[in-house]
KOLPAVO-963718 format. One line per 2 residues: number of its first residue (from 1); for each residue x, y, z of C-alpha. Coordinates in steps of 0.02 Angstrom, whole numbers, plus 50000, padded with zeros to 5 digits. Example, Ala and Ser with C-alpha at 12.3 -4.5 7.8 and 13.67 -1.06 7.14 Angstrom:
<nodes>
1 = 50615:49775:50390  50684:49947:50357 .
</nodes>
This chain:
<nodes>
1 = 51526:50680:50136  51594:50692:50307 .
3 = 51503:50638:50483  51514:50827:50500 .
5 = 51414:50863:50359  51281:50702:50398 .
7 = 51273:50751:50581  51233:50959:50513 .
9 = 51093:50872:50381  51004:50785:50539 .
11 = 51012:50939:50625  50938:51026:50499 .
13 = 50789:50924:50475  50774:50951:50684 .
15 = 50796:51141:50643  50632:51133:50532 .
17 = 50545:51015:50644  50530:51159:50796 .
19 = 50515:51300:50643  50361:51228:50576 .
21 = 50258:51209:50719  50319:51361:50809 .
23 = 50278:51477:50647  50088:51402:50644 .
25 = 50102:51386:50848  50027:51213:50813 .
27 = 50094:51051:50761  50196:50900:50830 .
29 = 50384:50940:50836  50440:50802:50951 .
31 = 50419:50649:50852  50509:50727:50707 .
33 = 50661:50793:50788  50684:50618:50879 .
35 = 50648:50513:50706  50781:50656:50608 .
37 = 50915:50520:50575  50806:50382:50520 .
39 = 50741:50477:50395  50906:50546:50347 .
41 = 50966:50371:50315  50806:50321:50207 .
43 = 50816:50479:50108  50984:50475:50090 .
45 = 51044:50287:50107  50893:50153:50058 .
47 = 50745:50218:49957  50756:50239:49771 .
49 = 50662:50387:49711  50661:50542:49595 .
51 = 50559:50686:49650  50567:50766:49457 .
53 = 50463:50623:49403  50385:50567:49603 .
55 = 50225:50463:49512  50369:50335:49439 .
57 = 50291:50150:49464  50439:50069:49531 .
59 = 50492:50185:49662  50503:50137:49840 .
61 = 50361:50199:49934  50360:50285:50097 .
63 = 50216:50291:50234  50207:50409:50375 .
65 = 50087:50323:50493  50116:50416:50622 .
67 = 50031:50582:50525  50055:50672:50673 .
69 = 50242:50714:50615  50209:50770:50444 .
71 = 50356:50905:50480  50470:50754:50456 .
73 = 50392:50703:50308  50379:50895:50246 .
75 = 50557:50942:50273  50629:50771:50187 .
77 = 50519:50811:50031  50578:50976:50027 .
79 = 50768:50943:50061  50781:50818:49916 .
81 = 50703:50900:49788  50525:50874:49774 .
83 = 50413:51019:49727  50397:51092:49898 .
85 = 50494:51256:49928  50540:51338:50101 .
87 = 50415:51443:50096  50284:51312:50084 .
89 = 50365:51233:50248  50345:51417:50298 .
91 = 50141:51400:50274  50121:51248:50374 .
93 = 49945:51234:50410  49896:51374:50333 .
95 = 49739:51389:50231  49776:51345:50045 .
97 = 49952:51279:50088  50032:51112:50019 .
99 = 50089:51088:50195  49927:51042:50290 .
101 = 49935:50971:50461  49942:50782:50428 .
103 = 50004:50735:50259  49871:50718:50100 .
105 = 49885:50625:49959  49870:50708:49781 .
107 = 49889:50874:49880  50086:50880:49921 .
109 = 50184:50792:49774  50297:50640:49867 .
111 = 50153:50624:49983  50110:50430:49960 .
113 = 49948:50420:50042  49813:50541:50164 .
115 = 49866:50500:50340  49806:50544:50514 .
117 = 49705:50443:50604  49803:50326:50672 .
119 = 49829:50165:50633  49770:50166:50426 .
121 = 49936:50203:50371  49982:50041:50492 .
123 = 49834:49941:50366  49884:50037:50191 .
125 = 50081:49988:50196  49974:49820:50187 .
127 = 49906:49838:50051  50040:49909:49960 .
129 = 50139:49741:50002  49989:49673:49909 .
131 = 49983:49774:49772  50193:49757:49740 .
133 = 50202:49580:49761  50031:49542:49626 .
135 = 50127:49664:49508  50288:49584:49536 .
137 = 50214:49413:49511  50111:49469:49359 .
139 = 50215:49565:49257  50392:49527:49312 .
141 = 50521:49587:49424  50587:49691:49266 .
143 = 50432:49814:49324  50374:49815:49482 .
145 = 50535:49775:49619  50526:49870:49764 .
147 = 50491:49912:49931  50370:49993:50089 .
149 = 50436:50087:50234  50311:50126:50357 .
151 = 50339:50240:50512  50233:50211:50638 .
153 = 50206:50249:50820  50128:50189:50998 .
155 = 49949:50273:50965  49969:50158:50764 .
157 = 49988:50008:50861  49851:50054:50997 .
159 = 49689:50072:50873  49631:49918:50809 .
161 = 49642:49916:50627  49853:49899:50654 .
163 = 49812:49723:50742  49685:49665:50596 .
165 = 49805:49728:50459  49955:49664:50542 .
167 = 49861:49496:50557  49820:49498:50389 .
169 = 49988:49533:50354  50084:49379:50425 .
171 = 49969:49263:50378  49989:49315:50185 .
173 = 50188:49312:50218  50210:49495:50131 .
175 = 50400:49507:50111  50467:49685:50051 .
177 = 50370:49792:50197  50485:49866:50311 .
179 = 50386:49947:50476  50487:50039:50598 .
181 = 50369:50060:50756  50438:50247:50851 .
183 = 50460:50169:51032  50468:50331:51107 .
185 = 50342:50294:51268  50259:50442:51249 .
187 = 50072:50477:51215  49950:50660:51238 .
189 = 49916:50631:51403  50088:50561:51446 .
191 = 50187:50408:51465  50108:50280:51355 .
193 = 50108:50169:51525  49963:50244:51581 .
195 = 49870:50143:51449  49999:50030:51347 .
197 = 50083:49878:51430  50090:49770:51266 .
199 = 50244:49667:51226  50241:49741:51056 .
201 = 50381:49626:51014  50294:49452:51047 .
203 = 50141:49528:50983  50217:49533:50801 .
205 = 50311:49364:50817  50139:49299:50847 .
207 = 50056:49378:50702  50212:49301:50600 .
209 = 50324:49447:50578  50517:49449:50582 .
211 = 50538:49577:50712  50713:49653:50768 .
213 = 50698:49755:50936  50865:49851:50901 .
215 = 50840:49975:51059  50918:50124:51105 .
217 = 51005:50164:50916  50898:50315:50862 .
219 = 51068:50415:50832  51158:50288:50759 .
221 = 51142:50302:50580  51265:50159:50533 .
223 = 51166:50017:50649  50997:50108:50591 .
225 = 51044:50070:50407  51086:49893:50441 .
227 = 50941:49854:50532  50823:49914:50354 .
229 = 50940:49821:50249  50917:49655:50354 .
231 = 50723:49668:50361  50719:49718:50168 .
233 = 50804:49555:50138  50657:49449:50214 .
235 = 50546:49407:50066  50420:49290:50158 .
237 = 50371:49394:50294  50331:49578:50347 .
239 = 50467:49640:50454  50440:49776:50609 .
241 = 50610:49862:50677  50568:49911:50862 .
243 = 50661:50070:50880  50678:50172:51061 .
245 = 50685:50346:51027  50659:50498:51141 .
247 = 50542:50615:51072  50585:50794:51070 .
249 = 50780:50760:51080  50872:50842:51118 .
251 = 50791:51003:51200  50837:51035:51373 .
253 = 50657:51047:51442  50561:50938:51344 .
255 = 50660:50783:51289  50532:50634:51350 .
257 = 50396:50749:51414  50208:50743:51312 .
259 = 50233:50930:51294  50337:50882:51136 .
261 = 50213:50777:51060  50070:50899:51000 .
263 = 50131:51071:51041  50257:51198:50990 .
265 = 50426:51212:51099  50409:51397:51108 .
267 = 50538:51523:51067  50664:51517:51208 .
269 = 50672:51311:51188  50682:51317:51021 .
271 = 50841:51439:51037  50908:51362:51155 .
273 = 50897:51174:51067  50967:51266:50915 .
275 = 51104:51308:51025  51155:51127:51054 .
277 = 51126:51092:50876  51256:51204:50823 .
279 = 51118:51302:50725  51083:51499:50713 .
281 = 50959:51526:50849  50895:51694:50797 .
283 = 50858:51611:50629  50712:51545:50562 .
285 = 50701:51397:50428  50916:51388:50402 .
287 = 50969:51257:50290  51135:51264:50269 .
289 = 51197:51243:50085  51321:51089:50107 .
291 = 51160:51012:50194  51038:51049:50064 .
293 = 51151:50990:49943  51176:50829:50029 .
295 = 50996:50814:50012  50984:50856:49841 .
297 = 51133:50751:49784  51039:50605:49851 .
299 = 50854:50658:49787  50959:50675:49591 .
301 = 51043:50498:49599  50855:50431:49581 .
303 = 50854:50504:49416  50971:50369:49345 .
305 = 50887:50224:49411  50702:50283:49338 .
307 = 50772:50313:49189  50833:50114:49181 .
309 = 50654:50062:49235  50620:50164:49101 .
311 = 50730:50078:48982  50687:49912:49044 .
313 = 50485:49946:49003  50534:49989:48835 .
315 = 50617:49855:48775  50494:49746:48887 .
317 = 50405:49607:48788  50274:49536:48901 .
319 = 50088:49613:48895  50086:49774:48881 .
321 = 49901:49827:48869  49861:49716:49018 .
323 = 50018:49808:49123  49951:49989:49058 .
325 = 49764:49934:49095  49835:49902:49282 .
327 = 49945:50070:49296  49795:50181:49249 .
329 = 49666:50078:49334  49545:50040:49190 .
331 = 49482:49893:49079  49568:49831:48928 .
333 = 49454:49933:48765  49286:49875:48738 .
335 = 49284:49827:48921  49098:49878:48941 .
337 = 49026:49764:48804  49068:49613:48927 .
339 = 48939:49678:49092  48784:49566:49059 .
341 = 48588:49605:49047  48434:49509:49124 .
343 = 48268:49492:49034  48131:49589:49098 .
345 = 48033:49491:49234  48185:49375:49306 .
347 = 48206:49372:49482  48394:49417:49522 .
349 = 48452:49481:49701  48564:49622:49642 .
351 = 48705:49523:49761  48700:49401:49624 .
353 = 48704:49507:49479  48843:49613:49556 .
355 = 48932:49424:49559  48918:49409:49373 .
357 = 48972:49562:49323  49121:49524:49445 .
359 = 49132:49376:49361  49110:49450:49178 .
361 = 49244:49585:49201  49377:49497:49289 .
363 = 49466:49443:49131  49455:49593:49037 .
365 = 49485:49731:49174  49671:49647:49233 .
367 = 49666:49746:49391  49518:49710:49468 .
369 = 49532:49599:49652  49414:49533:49750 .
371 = 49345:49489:49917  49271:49492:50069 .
373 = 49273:49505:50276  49222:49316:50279 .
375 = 49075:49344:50190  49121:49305:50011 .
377 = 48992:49205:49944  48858:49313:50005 .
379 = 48912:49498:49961  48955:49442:49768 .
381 = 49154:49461:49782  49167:49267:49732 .
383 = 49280:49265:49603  49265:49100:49508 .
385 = 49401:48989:49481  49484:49111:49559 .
387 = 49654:49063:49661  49654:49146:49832 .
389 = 49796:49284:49872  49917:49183:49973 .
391 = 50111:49147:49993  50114:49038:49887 .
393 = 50029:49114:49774  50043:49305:49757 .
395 = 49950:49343:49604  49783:49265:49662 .
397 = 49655:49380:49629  49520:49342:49764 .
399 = 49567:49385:49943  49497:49307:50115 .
401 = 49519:49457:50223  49445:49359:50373 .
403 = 49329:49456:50512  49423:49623:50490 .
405 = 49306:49738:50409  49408:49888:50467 .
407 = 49574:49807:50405  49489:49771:50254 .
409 = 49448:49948:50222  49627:50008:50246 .
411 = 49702:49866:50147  49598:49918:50018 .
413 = 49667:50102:50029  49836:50036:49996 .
415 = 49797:49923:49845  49717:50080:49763 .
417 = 49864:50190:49806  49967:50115:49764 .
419 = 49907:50100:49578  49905:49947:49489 .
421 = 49743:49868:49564  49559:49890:49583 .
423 = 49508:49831:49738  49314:49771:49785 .
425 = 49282:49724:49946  49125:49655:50031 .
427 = 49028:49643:50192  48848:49676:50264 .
429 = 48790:49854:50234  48767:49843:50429 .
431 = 48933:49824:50459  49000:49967:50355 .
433 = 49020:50052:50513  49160:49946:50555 .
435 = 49263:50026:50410  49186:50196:50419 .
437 = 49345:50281:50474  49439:50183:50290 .
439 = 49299:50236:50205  49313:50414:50238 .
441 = 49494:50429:50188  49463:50330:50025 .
443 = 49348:50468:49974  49453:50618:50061 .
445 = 49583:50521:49950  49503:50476:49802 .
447 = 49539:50306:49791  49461:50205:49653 .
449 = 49383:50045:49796  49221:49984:49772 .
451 = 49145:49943:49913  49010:49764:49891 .
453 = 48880:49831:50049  48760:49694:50039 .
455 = 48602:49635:50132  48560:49804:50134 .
457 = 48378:49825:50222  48278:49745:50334 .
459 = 48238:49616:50186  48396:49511:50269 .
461 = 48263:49461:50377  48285:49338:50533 .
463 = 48457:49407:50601  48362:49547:50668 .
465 = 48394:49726:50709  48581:49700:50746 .
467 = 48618:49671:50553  48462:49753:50488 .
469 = 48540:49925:50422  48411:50061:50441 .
471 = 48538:50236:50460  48680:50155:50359 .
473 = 48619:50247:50194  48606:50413:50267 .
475 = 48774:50424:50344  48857:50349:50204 .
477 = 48765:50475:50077  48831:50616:50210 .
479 = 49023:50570:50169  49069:50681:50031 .
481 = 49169:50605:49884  49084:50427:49906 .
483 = 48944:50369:49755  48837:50274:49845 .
485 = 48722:50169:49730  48590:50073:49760 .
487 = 48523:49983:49601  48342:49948:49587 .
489 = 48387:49764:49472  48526:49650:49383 .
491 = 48523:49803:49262  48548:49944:49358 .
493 = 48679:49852:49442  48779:49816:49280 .
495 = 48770:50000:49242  48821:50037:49409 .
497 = 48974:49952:49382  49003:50010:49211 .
499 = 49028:50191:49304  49104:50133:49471 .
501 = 49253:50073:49358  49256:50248:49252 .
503 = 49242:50343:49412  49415:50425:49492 .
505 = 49353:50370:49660  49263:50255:49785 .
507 = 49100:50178:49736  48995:50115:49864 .
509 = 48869:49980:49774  48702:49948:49903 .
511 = 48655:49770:49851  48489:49664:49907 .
513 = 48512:49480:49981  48351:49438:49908 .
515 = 48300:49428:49738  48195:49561:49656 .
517 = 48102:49586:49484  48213:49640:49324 .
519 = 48117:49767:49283  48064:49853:49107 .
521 = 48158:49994:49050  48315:49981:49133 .
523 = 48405:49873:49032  48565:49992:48972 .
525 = 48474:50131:49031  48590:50289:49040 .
527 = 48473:50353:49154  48572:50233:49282 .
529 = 48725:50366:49235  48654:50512:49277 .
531 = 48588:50439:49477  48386:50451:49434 .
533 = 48284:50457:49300  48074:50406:49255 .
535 = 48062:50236:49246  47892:50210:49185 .
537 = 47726:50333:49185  47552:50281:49190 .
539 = 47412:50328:49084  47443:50464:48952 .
541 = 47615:50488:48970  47582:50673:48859 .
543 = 47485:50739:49024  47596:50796:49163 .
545 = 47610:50656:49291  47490:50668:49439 .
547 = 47618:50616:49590  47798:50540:49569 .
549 = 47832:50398:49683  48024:50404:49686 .
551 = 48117:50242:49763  48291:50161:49782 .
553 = 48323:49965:49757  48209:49833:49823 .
555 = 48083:49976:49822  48078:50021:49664 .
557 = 47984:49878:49584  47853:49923:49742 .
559 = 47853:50109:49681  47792:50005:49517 .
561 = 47661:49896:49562  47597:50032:49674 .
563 = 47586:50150:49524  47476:50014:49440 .
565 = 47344:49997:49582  47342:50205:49583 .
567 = 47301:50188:49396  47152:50101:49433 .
569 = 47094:50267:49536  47143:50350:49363 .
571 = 47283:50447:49442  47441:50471:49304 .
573 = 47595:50428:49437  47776:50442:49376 .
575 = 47894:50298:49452  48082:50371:49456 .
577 = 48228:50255:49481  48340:50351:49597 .
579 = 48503:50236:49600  48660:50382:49663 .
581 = 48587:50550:49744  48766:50602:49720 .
583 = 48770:50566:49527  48584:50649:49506 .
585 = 48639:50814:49623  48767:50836:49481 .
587 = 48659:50865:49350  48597:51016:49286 .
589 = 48451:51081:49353  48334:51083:49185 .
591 = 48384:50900:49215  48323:50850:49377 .
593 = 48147:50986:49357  48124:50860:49212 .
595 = 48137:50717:49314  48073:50772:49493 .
597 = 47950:50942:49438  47948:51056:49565 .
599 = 47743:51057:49554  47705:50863:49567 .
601 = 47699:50795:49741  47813:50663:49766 .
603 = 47827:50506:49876  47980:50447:49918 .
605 = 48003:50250:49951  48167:50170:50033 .
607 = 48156:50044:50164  48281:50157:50278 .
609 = 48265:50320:50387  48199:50481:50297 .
611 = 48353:50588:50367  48403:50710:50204 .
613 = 48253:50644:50077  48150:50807:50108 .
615 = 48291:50883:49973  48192:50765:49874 .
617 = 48013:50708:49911  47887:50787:49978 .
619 = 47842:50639:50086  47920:50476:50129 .
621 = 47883:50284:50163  48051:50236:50268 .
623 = 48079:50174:50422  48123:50280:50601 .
625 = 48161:50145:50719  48269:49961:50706 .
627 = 48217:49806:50614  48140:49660:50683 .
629 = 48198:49462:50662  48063:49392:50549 .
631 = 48079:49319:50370  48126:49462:50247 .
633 = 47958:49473:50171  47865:49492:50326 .
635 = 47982:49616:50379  47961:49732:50242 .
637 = 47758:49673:50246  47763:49740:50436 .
639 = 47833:49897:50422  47750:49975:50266 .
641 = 47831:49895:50087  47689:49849:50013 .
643 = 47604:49931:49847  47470:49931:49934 .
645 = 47523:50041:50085  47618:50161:49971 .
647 = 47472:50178:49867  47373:50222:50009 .
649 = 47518:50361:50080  47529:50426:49892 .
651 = 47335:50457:49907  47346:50552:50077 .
653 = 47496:50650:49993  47377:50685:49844 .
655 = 47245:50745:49962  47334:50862:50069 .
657 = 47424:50938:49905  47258:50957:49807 .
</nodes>
């Protein structure tokens, strides 16, 4: 290989970077065509991969945080090898392409994780340091030895979750994460001095980072490479490379203008930049075959070093069935035998029960992690005995994330993306908001995170409207992709966990702080499975059911002991357990007419808003304004959870259906 050749591979990657965007006339050339020789010399110099085989476990992993450039990411993926052809780059955010406009995960193979709004790439390289150093400390470097580059960029380091994950970061000392922050200066509506006067720099020193400002070297490939090598030599701490670059270079017109950043260079730049590139100008998506086959030269020396991994796992003695369990994310067999049961009429806050069942699993599902934004006791991530994730001790299982629910969320991401873990994280249901944006990219994603939401009515009691969630289950049951479950008792909560562990995504369990009846019937009720089912029927159950009172959690055992004081009027009512509206909408329909008929009122019961329950009730007890600080009982007393109040709305429903 000669500089010639290098120098005509960067250029090539710049070629693509103006092609893409100009073809869909939208996209972000500038960061791409400034960042071409850094990702030249990880493609080509530093990461081990093999795009024939791109789901190997011990590859190097790559992060784009800075989604914005996906044409960088696109046109290295397609250069070395991976399953992306030119005419794919061709379709760049086109419907149905694999190229969409910031890069998804499970969508475009060599595509690590979904990426876009800023700053959760920043918080998932996190948690892929987690997730490499627990399987590194588990099983042995002889399986897991490897590293995280991260590219991120001004707007990364701007949004918040970058400073809770970075914080996060340094104090847990995460050696083998390499971040290389673009310090280009330039943002959408200009010169990121407008809003940005950080000293990103001391900032990272602070947090505990080694951090190597190595300035104006974005051409340099030689001092580029050195400057990875050095930071992927620090085991005891994350490491950020501060690189100056000068987005769009190096076209005449818009080299360190925000007209690079998010549009197009149209036609006559891009000719003319193609010009000084020594590429065709007239000619669209040229790669030039001694580039390409630099590219693919280094995308086939992976091959070699899989196939030792390979070797190495083979002849590996250590356990096996727990490593496998961890790979594909599941419990060792027999797994569900372990989740424990409650006797009818205990009093268990399904916090607690969730706690046990942590507690139950943790030996026999090897994967499974826990904790909490400070709040571990009291969202059921406590993991007994448990010794906390730490430097010194990188295969604790139980992690204090601290007061960053949003960092939690994205940490999270990148435990489960990584493969190899099951994370379960925990906080107020009130403060799932925090997370939301995490949240939404673990189910665009499909991550397999469960997500502990506790304390999740106005049964909290005395902390008042500000943690008293009252929309929280609506807008969470609006996200597609995310189960949300809210068990009515200790059993519906083991069963709940039984599926959030054999589900290929994120589970979001809806626990109670205070404790509520175990209730008859649900014990190993598969019911639970399918997200509703009858619970109990008064009078002759062979008659058709009068009314259905239909409830969620904590008001389920209300939906009971209202039933029994509507018995007394001699009315037959049908109490349905309705634990996952997305697990129930997935049944057939013969299903849910059997459990819900179309000709008996119903009365739904959830101590939340009654936004999206007319899909299932005909009326509703809920809640349409905030909570109140008062003891949980008087609380729910106050604002209608009584049997006695729902009896009385189930008779005015019966009335003005009759």
């Amino acid at each position: 290989m000669t500089d010639d050749v290098e120098q005509l591979a960067i250029n090539t990657i710049r070629g693509l970077a103006m092609d893409m965007p100009q073809a869909a006339n939208s996209g972000h050339p500038g960061t791409a065509m400034a960042l071409a020789p850094l990702a030249h010399v990880l493609w080509t110099r530093i990461m081990r991969y093999d795009p024939k085989h791109p789901d190997w476990p011990d590859r190097d992993r790559f992060i784009l945080s800075a989604g914005h450039a996906s044409v960088l990411l696109y046109s290295m993926l397609h250069l070395t090898g991976y399953d992306l052809s030119l005419d794919d780059l061709r379709a760049f955010r086109q419907w149905g392409s694999k190229t969409p406009g910031h890069p998804e995960v499970h969508h475009t193979p060599g595509v690590e994780v979904t990426t876009g709004p800023l700053g959760q790439g920043m918080g998932n390289g996190v948690g892929f340091g987690i997730a490499e150093r627990w399987l590194r400390a588990r099983f042995g470097a002889e399986l897991c030895d490897h590293h995280t580059f991260v590219i991120c960029s001004d707007g990364d380091l701007e949004e918040g979750v970058s400073h809770e994950a970075a914080s996060l970061a340094g104090h847990l000392g995460l050696g083998r994460l390499v971040y290389v922050y673009d310090d280009n200066h330039i943002s959408i509506d200009g010169p990121t001095e407008l809003a940005l006067s950080d000293d990103a720099v001391k900032r990272f020193e602070a947090y505990g980072w080694d951090v190597d400002d190595v300035g104006e070297v974005a051409n340099d490939c030689d001092v580029l490479e050195a400057a990875i090598r050095r930071a992927m030599g620090v085991e005891d701490k994350p490491s950020l490379i501060v690189l100056r670059s000068h987005i769009g270079y190096p076209s005449p017109k818009f080299t360190d203008s925000d007209k690079a950043h998010g549009n197009p260079l149209g036609t006559d730049e891009v000719r003319i930049t193609k010009e000084i590139l020594g590429l065709p100008p007239d000619e669209t998506f040229h790669v030039p075959p001694e580039a390409l086959e630099l590219y693919r030269e280094a995308g086939r020396r992976g091959a070699g070093e899989r196939e030792a991994w390979e070797a190495r796992l083979a002849s590996w003695d250590g356990d096996r069935e727990a490593y496998e369990a961890c790979i594909e994310r599941r419990g060792l067999p027999g797994w569900e035998s372990k989740l424990p049961t409650w006797t009818a009429g205990e009093k268990v806050a399904t916090r607690n029960a969730s706690g046990a069942c942590l507690n139950a699993l943790i030996d026999v599902v090897p994967g499974l992690i826990a904790g909490a934004a400070d709040l571990t006791g009291n969202t059921g991530t406590l993991i007994k005995g448990a010794q906390p994730q730490s430097r010194d001790h990188p295969d604790g299982r139980q992690i204090h994330y601290g007061i960053r629910e949003h960092g939690m969320g994205a940490t999270m991401n990148g435990m489960a993306g990584h493969d190899g873990l099951i994370p379960v994280g925990g906080t107020f249901l009130v403060f799932s908001d925090y997370m939301r944006g995490a949240v939404r990219l673990a189910a665009i994603s499909e991550y397999k995170v469960i997500f502990s939401w506790t304390h999740d009515s106005v049964g909290l009691g005395e902390d008042g409207p500000t943690h008293q969630p009252i929309e929280h289950l609506a807008a969470l049951r609006a996200m597609p992709g995310l189960r949300v479950v809210r068990p009515a008792d200790a059993n519906e909560c083991a069963m709940a966990w039984r599926d959030a562990l054999a589900h290929d995504g994120p589970t979001a369990l809806i626990l109670s702080r205070q404790d509520l009846p175990v209730l008859e019937g649900t014990a190993g009720n598969e019911g639970v499975h399918r997200g509703a089912y009858v619970l109990s029927t008064t009078g002759d159950g062979a008659e058709p059911p009068d009314l259905a009172l239909l409830g969620t959690g904590s008001e389920v055992s209300v939906c009971v002991d209202a039933a029994e004081l509507l018995a007394l009027d001699g009315y037959r009512v049908r109490v349905v357990s309705l634990p996952c509206w997305e697990d129930f909408d997935a049944q057939s329909d013969d299903y849910k007419e059997d459990v819900l008929p179309a000709s008996v009122p119903t009365l739904a019961v959830e101590a939340a808003t009654s936004f999206g329950w007319d899909r299932w009730a005909d009326d509703m007890v809920s809640i349409e304004r905030f909570g109140a600080s008062a003891p949980g009982a008087v609380a729910l007393a106050e604002l209608g959870f009584t049997p006695e109040n729902v009896a009385e709305r189930a008779r005015a429903l019966l009335a003005e259906t009759s």
